[in-house]
C-alpha positions in Angstrom: 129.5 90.2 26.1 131.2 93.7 27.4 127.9 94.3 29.0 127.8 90.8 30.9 131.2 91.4 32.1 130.6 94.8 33.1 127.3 93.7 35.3 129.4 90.8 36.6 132.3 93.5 37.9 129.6 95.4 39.3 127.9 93.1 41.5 131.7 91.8 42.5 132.6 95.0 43.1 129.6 96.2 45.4 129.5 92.7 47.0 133.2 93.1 48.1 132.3 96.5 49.3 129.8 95.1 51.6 131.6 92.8 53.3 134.9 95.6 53.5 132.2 98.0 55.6 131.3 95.0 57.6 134.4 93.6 58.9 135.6 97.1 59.3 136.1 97.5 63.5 135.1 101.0 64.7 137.7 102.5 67.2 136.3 102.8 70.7 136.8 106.4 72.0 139.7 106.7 74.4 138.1 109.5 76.1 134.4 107.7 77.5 135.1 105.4 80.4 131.9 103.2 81.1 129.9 103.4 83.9 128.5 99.9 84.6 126.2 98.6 87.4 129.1 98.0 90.0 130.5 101.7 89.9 127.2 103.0 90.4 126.2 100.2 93.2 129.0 101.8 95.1 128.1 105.5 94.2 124.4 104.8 95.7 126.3 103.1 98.6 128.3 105.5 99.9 125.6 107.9 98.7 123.3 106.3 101.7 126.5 105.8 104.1 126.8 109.3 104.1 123.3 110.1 104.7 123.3 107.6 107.8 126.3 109.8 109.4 124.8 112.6 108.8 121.7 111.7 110.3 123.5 110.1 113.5 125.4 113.7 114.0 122.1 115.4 114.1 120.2 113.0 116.2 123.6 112.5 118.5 123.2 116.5 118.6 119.7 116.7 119.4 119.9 114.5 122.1 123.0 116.0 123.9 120.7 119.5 123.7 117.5 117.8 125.1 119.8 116.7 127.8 121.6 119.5 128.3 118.0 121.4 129.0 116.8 118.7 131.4 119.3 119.4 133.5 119.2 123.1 133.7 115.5 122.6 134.4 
C-alpha cells in the first residue's frame, strides 16, 4: 500500500508540475522594442523620398551647368 501511495504522489506531484511550467507567463524584455511592418514601411519611404531629392538636386544642377555653357558658347 506505501508503494501505491507513493506512485500516486508521484504522478500528482509531476502532473502539478506540468501544468505550474505551463501557466507560468515569461516576462517580455523591457529593453527590445519591435519593429513591425509599419515602422519599416516608413523607413523604406523616406528611405526612397530622400533618394528622389537627391536626385532632383543633381539633375536641377546639371541642367543649370548645361545652361550655363550654352550661353557662353
Amino acid at each position: 500500500m506505501s508503494k501505491n501511495l507513493l506512485l500516486t504522489a508521484f504522478v500528482l506531484f509531476l502532473s502539478s508540475i506540468g501544468n505550474f511550467i505551463l501557466a507560468t507567463p515569461i516576462p517580455p524584455d523591457p529593453l527590445v522594442v519591435p519593429i513591425d511592418g509599419g515602422v519599416s514601411l516608413l523607413i523604406a519611404a523616406c528611405a526612397s523620398y530622400g533618394a528622389k531629392k537627391i536626385y532632383d538636386a543633381r539633375k536641377e544642377k546639371e541642367k543649370e551647368k548645361a545652361q550655363a555653357e550654352s550661353e557662353k558658347n
